[in-house]
N, C-alpha and C positions, 0 to 999 in steps of 0.2 A: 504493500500500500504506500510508495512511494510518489509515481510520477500525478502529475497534476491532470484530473479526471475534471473536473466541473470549474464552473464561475463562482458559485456560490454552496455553501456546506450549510445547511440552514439547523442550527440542533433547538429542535422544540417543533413541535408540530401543533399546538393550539391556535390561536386567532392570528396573532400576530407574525409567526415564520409562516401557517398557510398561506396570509394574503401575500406576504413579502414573496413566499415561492412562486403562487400563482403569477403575481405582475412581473418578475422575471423570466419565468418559465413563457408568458404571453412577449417579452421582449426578444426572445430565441435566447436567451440565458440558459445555460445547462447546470439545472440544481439535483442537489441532493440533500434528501430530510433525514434527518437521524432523530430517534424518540425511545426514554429511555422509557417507556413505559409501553405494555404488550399491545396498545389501540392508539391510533390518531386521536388526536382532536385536543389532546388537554385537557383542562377542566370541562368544556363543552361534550367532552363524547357523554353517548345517551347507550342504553344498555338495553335488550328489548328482552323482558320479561313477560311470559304472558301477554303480549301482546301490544305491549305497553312501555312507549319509549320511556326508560328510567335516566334520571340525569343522576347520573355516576357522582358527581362531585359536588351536588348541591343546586339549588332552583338556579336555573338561570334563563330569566325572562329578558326577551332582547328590549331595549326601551330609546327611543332617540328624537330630538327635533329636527336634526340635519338630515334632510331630505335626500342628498349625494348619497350619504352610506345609507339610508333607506334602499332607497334604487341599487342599489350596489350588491346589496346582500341576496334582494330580491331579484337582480339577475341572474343567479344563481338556485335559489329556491324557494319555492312562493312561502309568505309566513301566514298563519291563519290572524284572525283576532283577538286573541286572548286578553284580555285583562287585568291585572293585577290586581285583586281587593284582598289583602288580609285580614285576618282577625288575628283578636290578643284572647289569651284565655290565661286570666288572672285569678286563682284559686275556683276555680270551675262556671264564671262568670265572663259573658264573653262581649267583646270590645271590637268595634271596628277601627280600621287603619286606614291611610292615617289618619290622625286624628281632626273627626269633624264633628257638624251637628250631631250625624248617629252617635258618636263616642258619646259627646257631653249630653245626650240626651240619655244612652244609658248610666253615665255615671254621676249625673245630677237632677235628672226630668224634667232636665231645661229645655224650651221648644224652640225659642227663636233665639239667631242669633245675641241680639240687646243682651238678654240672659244668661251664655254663654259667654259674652265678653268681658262681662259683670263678675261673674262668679270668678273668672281667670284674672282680671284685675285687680281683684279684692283680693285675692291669695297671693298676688306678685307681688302687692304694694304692704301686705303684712309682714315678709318677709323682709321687705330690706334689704336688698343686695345691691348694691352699685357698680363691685368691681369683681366679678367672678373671679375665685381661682383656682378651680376645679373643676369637675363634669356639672359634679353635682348641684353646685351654684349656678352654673350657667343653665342647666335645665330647670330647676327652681324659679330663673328668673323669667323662664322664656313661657312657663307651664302651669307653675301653681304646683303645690304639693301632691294634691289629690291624683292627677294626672302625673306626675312625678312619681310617685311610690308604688300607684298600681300599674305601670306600662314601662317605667323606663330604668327605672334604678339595680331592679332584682335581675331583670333581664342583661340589663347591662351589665353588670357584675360577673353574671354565667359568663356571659361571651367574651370578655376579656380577662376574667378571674382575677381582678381585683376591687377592692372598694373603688366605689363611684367618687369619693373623696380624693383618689391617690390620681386618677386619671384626670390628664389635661383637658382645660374647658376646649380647646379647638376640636376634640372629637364629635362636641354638640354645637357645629356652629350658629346653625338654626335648625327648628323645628317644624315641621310641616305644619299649619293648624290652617283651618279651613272653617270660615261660618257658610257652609253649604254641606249639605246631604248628599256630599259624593263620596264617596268609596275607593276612589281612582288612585293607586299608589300616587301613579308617577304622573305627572303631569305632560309630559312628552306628547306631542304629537304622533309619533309615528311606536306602536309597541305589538307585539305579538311572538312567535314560536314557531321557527320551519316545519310547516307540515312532511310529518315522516322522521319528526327528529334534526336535531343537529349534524350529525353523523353527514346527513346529505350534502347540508353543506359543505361542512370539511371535505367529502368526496371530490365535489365539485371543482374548489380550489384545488387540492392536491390532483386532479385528474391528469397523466400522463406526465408526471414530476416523478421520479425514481422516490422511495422512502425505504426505509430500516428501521423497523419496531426491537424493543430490547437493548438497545445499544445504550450504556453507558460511556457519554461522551468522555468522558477523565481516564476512564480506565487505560484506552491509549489515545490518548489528547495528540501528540505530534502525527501518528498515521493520520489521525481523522483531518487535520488541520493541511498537513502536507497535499492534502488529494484537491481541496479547491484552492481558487487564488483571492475570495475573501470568504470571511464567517460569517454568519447574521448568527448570534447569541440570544436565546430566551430563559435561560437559568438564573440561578442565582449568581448578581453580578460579585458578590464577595468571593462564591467558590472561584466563581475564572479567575480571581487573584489570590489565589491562594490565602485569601482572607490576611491576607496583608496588613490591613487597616483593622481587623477586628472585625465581627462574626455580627453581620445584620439579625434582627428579631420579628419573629413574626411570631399569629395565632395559629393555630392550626384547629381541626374540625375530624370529630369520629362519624361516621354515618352507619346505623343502622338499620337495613331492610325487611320486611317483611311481605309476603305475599299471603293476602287475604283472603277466604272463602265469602267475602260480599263483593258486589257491583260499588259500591260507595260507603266508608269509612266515615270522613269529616263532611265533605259535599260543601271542599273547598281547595283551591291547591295546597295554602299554605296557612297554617295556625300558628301564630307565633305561643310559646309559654314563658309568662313572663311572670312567675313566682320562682323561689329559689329552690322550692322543694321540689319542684321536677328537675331533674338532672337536665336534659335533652330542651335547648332555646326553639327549638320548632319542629312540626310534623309536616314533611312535606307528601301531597297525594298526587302523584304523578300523573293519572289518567284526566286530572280535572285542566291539565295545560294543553290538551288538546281534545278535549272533548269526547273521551271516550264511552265506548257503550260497552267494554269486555267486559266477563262474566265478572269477572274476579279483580282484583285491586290492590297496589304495591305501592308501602305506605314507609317512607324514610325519615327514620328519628336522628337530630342532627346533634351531634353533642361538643361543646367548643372545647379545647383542650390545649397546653401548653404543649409548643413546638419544640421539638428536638429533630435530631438529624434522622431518626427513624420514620419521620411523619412530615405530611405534607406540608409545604409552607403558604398557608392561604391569605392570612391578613397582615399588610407590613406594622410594624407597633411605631408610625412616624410620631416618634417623639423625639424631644432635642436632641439627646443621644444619641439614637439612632441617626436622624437627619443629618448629623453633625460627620457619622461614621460611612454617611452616604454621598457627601459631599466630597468626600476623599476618594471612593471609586469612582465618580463621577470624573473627577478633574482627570483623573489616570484614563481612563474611557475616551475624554475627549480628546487625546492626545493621538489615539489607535488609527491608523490609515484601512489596517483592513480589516477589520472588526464590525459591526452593526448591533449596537445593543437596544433590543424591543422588547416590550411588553410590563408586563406586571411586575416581575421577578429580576429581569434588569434592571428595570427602571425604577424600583421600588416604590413604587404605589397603588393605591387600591384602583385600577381602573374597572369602570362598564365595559361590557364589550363593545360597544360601539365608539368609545373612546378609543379602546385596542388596535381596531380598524381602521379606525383616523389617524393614530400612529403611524400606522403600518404603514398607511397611502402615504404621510411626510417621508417617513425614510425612503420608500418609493422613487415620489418625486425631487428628493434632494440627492440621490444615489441616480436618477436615470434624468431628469431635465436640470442636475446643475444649480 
């Protein structure tokens, strides 16, 4: 595995090395995917149980205003309609998301707005905070207690396993609050789910691109590197440096599945649990992301969990620390002539996937129009 085989050696096959392979592979670029994992796609692959596209690595609802990557994705695979409505199920008492008149009406039998605005001003302004300097404050200032304690604090605490107290107020920088009776996560114009799965899409992009599943890129890092003439990188950018600077932090996530003998479980995709005595911060129901009618039904309880090297690195912990220890690979990164560093895991932060994609299209267009 010496002489120089490809243009490009893309190691990660989720959103970000797909579309970069795709748009060079469309340039007559000759790439090659390396993925160390047994399936394309990254967190995106969907797993078909029963009949029933299973999202492997946790909900992910594609959601976006920009039009360009609408069209874009949809070139490629039609997406249905799906919507985003969660619920909170807080000691067995159940809350809609995010939070609007439905919430404040179950959590106080306020009807109109006036009422709602009332009740959250009245608890913001007893409180007294001026200068948050915490989560906890900053959610308190944004919410009121009542909504504070029953949706966001227990919750919060699972998903990052620390007091709400210890975390920085920038993880709360605002709060969705809505005086209207909608349901609608995200406010995005353009949101839904490739019908037939994920999968399709990653097909799609990767169609007629060489790839290699299983391959740990480190193991022998000079062959793999030697066979193109540049890398595009989507791992962890500290391991490509031998963590040189010190060992980036993230959350990481257990997922456990079950397959059902009912048609419908929650008869809903996604139920957040936002008390502390459930282990597991959400139940996700697969069949409800695309409208399913199978007999039976596969229901994934997600449980947040501290990251080590045996377990996946899902959420980066940007906190000063960290940012501080990120700005160091960063500078090193930007020095690299033949390197491409994309996505989540390079780049260190929490992106959407339609964010990913927009990435992906800059390093594109700044590696191919200059």
């Amino acid at each position: 595995m010496s002489e120089l085989k490809y243009d490009y050696l893309i190691v990660g096959s989720g959103l970000f090395g797909s579309v970069f392979a795709h748009e060079a592979n469309k340039r007559g670029k000759k790439c090659l995917v390396i993925e160390k994992r047994e399936h394309l796609g990254g967190n995106v692959h969907c797993e078909n149980i029963e009949g029933i596209n299973v999202h492997k690595y946790g909900a992910h609802i594609f959601h976006t205003n920009d039009k360009q990557i609408w069209d874009y994705v949809n070139s490629f695979v039609e997406f249905n309609r799906f919507t985003n409505s969660p619920l909170a199920n807080y000691k067995g008492k159940l809350y809609n998301l995010p939070f609007n008149m439905n919430t404040f009406y179950q959590m106080w039998g306020v009807k109109t707005p006036e009422e709602a605005k009332k009740k959250i001003e009245e608890q913001i302004k007893e409180l007294d905070i001026d200068n948050p300097k915490n989560l906890e404050e900053q959610a308190l200032s944004l919410v009121g207690r009542d909504i504070y304690e029953a949706l966001i604090k227990e919750y919060t605490e699972k998903q990052w396993g620390r007091p709400a107290t210890e975390l920085p107020a920038f993880i709360i920088k605002r709060l969705p609050v809505r005086f209207t009776f909608d349901n609608n996560y995200f406010k995005d114009k353009y949101q839904g789910i490739p019908i037939g799965g994920y999968n399709k899409l990653i097909d799609k992009l990767l169609a007629g691109i060489e790839c290699k599943v299983g391959v740990d890129f480190f193991k022998e890092r000079g062959a793999w590197e030697r066979l193109a003439k540049k890398v595009v990188f989507t791992g962890k950018i500290d391991e490509y440096y031998g963590f040189e600077h010190g060992r980036l932090e993230y959350r990481s996530l257990r997922f456990e599945s079950s397959v059902l003998n009912s048609d419908n479980f929650q008869g809903n995709a996604v139920i957040n649990y936002t008390d502390k005595e459930t282990p597991y911060t959400r139940i996700i129901e697969h069949k409800h992301f695309e409208f399913g009618k199978q007999d039976k039904t596969v229901i994934t309880k997600e449980y947040p969990q501290e990251w080590n090297s045996l377990n996946e690195p899902y959420y980066p912990i940007n906190d000063d620390k960290n940012s501080k220890t990120f700005t160091a690979y960063r500078k090193r990164a930007e020095s690299e002539s033949n390197v491409i560093f994309g996505g989540r895991l390079a780049e260190y932060r929490y992106y959407d996937m339609h964010q990913v994609i927009g990435s992906a299209l800059v390093a594109v267009k700044k590696e191919f129009d200059g």
